[in-house]
N, C-alpha and C positions, 0 to 999 in steps of 0.2 A: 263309505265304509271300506279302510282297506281290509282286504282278505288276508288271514294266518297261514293259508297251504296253498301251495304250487298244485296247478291241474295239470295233465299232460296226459297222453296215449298212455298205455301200459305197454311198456317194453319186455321183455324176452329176461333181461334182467334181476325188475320184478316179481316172477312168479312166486319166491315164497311169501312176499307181504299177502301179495291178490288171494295169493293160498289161503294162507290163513286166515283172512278175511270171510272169503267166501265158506271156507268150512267150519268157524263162527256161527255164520248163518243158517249155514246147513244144518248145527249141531241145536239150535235155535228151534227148529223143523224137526229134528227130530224125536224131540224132547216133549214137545208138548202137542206133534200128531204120532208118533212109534209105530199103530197102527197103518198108515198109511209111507212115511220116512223110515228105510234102515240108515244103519250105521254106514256111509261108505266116503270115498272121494268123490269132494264131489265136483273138482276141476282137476283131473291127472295131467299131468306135464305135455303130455304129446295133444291133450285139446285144449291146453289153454293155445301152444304157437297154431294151432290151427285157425283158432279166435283170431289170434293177431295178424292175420292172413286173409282171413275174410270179408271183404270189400263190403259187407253186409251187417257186419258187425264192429261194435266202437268197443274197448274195455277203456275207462276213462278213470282216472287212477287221481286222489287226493295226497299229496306229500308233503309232509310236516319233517323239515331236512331233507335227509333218506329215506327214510323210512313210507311205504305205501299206507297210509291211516283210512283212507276210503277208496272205495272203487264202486263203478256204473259201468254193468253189464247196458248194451243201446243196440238195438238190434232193430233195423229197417225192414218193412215188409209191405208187397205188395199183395193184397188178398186175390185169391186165384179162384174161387168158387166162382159158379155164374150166376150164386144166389146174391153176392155182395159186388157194390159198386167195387169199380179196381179202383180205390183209393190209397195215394201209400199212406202206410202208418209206420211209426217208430217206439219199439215196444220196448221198456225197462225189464231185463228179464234179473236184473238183481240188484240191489244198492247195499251194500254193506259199509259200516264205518267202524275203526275199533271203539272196543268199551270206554277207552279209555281218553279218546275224545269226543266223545258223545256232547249234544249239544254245546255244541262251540261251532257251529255252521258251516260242519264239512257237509253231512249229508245236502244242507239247504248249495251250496259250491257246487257239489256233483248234479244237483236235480236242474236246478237252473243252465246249468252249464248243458245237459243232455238234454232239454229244451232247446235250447238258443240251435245247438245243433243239427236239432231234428226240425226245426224250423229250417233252417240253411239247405238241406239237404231237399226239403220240396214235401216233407212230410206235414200231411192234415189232421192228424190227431198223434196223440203221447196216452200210451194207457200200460198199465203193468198190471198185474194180479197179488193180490196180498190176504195173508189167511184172517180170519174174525178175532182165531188170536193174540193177534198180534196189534193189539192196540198203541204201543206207542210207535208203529208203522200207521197205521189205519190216521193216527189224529197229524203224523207230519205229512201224511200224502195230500188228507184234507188243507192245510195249513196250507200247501204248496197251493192249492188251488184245482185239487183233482176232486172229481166227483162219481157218487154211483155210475158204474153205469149196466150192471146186473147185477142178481144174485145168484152165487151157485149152492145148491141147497143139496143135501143128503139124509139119509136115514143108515144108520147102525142094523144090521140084519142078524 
Protein backbone atom coordinates (compact mmCIF):
# COMPACT_ATOMS: atom_id res chain seq x y z
CA UNK A 1 0.00 0.00 0.00
CA UNK A 2 1.69 3.12 -0.82
CA UNK A 3 1.12 5.80 1.71
CA UNK A 4 -0.67 9.58 0.64
CA UNK A 5 1.35 11.76 3.27
CA UNK A 6 4.85 12.39 4.20
CA UNK A 7 5.66 11.57 8.07
CA UNK A 8 8.34 13.68 9.61
CA UNK A 9 9.27 15.36 13.03
CA UNK A 10 7.50 18.64 13.43
CA UNK A 11 9.62 21.55 12.84
CA UNK A 12 9.61 25.02 14.34
CA UNK A 13 7.91 25.89 11.02
CA UNK A 14 4.94 23.98 11.42
CA UNK A 15 3.44 25.27 14.32
CA UNK A 16 0.39 26.89 12.85
CA UNK A 17 -0.88 23.53 11.04
CA UNK A 18 0.10 21.50 14.67
CA UNK A 19 -1.91 24.51 16.10
CA UNK A 20 -4.66 24.16 14.64
CA UNK A 21 -4.73 20.66 14.76
CA UNK A 22 -4.32 20.28 18.19
CA UNK A 23 -6.98 23.03 19.02
CA UNK A 24 -9.41 21.07 16.88
CA UNK A 25 -9.01 18.71 19.32
CA UNK A 26 -9.15 20.58 22.02
CA UNK A 27 -12.35 22.50 20.79
CA UNK A 28 -13.65 18.62 20.48
CA UNK A 29 -12.98 18.38 24.55
CA UNK A 30 -14.43 21.09 25.08
CA UNK A 31 -17.55 20.83 23.54
CA UNK A 32 -18.85 17.81 24.68
CA UNK A 33 -17.02 17.82 28.65
CA UNK A 34 -17.37 22.23 29.27
CA UNK A 35 -17.69 21.09 32.54
CA UNK A 36 -14.42 19.84 33.03
CA UNK A 37 -12.50 21.64 29.41
CA UNK A 38 -12.45 25.81 29.09
CA UNK A 39 -11.91 27.61 26.27
CA UNK A 40 -8.13 28.10 25.96
CA UNK A 41 -4.62 27.33 23.91
CA UNK A 42 -4.09 24.66 24.08
CA UNK A 43 -0.37 24.60 22.50
CA UNK A 44 1.11 28.39 22.86
CA UNK A 45 4.04 29.00 20.61
CA UNK A 46 6.79 29.17 23.32
CA UNK A 47 5.58 25.09 24.49
CA UNK A 48 5.22 23.91 21.43
CA UNK A 49 9.59 24.87 20.60
CA UNK A 50 9.97 23.43 24.11
CA UNK A 51 8.29 20.02 22.71
CA UNK A 52 10.67 20.11 20.04
CA UNK A 53 13.42 20.39 22.38
CA UNK A 54 12.61 17.73 24.52
CA UNK A 55 14.60 14.61 24.13
CA UNK A 56 11.47 12.91 25.82
CA UNK A 57 9.13 13.86 23.52
CA UNK A 58 8.36 13.14 19.56
CA UNK A 59 5.62 15.65 17.87
CA UNK A 60 5.43 13.45 14.55
CA UNK A 61 3.65 15.47 11.98
CA UNK A 62 1.41 13.94 8.76
CA UNK A 63 1.88 16.16 5.45
CA UNK A 64 -0.24 16.16 2.49
CA UNK A 65 2.10 18.75 0.35
CA UNK A 66 2.67 21.46 2.88
CA UNK A 67 0.42 21.51 4.73
CA UNK A 68 0.56 19.62 8.41
CA UNK A 69 -2.95 17.25 8.11
CA UNK A 70 -2.11 15.05 11.19
CA UNK A 71 0.12 15.01 14.08
CA UNK A 72 1.18 12.55 17.23
CA UNK A 73 1.96 14.00 20.38
CA UNK A 74 4.72 10.50 21.61
CA UNK A 75 5.96 11.03 24.86
CA UNK A 76 8.49 8.39 26.48
CA UNK A 77 8.21 7.62 30.23
CA UNK A 78 9.92 5.81 32.75
CA UNK A 79 7.53 5.18 35.85
CA UNK A 80 9.17 6.47 39.12
CA UNK A 81 6.88 5.20 41.96
CA UNK A 82 8.35 2.32 43.93
CA UNK A 83 4.76 0.94 43.51
CA UNK A 84 5.38 0.18 39.64
CA UNK A 85 7.96 -1.85 37.83
CA UNK A 86 10.48 0.91 36.16
CA UNK A 87 9.38 -0.19 32.95
CA UNK A 88 9.66 2.37 30.11
CA UNK A 89 6.49 3.30 28.40
CA UNK A 90 5.72 5.63 25.47
CA UNK A 91 2.46 7.37 25.95
CA UNK A 92 0.20 9.04 23.03
CA UNK A 93 -0.68 12.28 24.71
CA UNK A 94 -2.59 13.46 21.40
CA UNK A 95 -3.32 12.18 17.74
CA UNK A 96 -5.23 14.66 15.80
CA UNK A 97 -5.99 14.58 12.01
CA UNK A 98 -7.83 17.29 9.98
CA UNK A 99 -11.65 16.87 9.19
CA UNK A 100 -11.03 16.99 6.23
CA UNK A 101 -8.96 14.00 5.76
CA UNK A 102 -10.35 11.83 7.91
CA UNK A 103 -10.34 8.39 7.05
CA UNK A 104 -7.88 8.22 4.42
CA UNK A 105 -5.16 6.56 6.84
CA UNK A 106 -3.36 9.49 8.20
CA UNK A 107 -4.41 8.80 11.75
CA UNK A 108 -3.72 4.76 10.91
CA UNK A 109 0.33 6.56 9.40
CA UNK A 110 0.84 8.49 12.60
CA UNK A 111 -0.32 5.48 15.15
CA UNK A 112 1.65 2.84 13.49
CA UNK A 113 4.53 5.09 12.85
CA UNK A 114 4.49 6.09 16.95
CA UNK A 115 4.53 2.29 17.44
CA UNK A 116 7.35 1.33 15.28
CA UNK A 117 9.09 4.27 17.29
CA UNK A 118 8.30 3.58 20.57
CA UNK A 119 9.40 0.11 19.94
CA UNK A 120 12.95 1.34 18.69
CA UNK A 121 13.38 3.55 21.42
CA UNK A 122 13.19 0.21 24.16
CA UNK A 123 9.77 1.15 25.10
CA UNK A 124 7.38 -2.02 26.52
CA UNK A 125 3.99 -0.80 26.15
CA UNK A 126 2.13 2.29 23.98
CA UNK A 127 -1.06 3.39 25.90
CA UNK A 128 -2.93 6.95 25.63
CA UNK A 129 -6.21 8.01 27.41
CA UNK A 130 -9.26 8.79 25.50
CA UNK A 131 -12.68 10.06 26.73
CA UNK A 132 -16.09 7.50 26.41
CA UNK A 133 -17.22 10.21 24.24
CA UNK A 134 -15.46 10.04 21.83
CA UNK A 135 -16.31 6.93 20.04
CA UNK A 136 -15.05 7.32 16.71
CA UNK A 137 -11.49 7.58 18.66
CA UNK A 138 -12.51 4.70 21.05
CA UNK A 139 -13.38 2.22 17.80
CA UNK A 140 -9.89 3.52 15.73
CA UNK A 141 -7.77 2.81 18.86
CA UNK A 142 -9.61 -0.65 19.09
CA UNK A 143 -8.94 -1.13 15.43
CA UNK A 144 -5.20 -0.34 15.93
CA UNK A 145 -5.09 -3.06 18.38
CA UNK A 146 -5.29 -1.28 21.79
CA UNK A 147 -7.12 -2.58 24.55
CA UNK A 148 -8.85 -1.76 28.01
CA UNK A 149 -6.71 -1.39 30.19
CA UNK A 150 -8.87 0.47 33.07
CA UNK A 151 -11.66 2.33 33.80
CA UNK A 152 -11.87 5.79 35.07
CA UNK A 153 -15.16 6.25 36.46
CA UNK A 154 -16.93 9.60 38.10
CA UNK A 155 -20.11 10.89 39.60
CA UNK A 156 -21.64 14.35 38.95
CA UNK A 157 -21.95 15.97 42.73
Amino acid sequence: MTEKFILRKAEKQDYPDIHALLYALHRLHVQARPDIYRQADPLPETEYQQLLQDENTLLLAAFDGERAVGVCQLCYRLPKSPLLQPVPCAFIEALAVSEDVQRQGVGKQLFLQARALARERGAARLSLNVWSFNEKALSFYRKMGLRDQRFFMEEAL
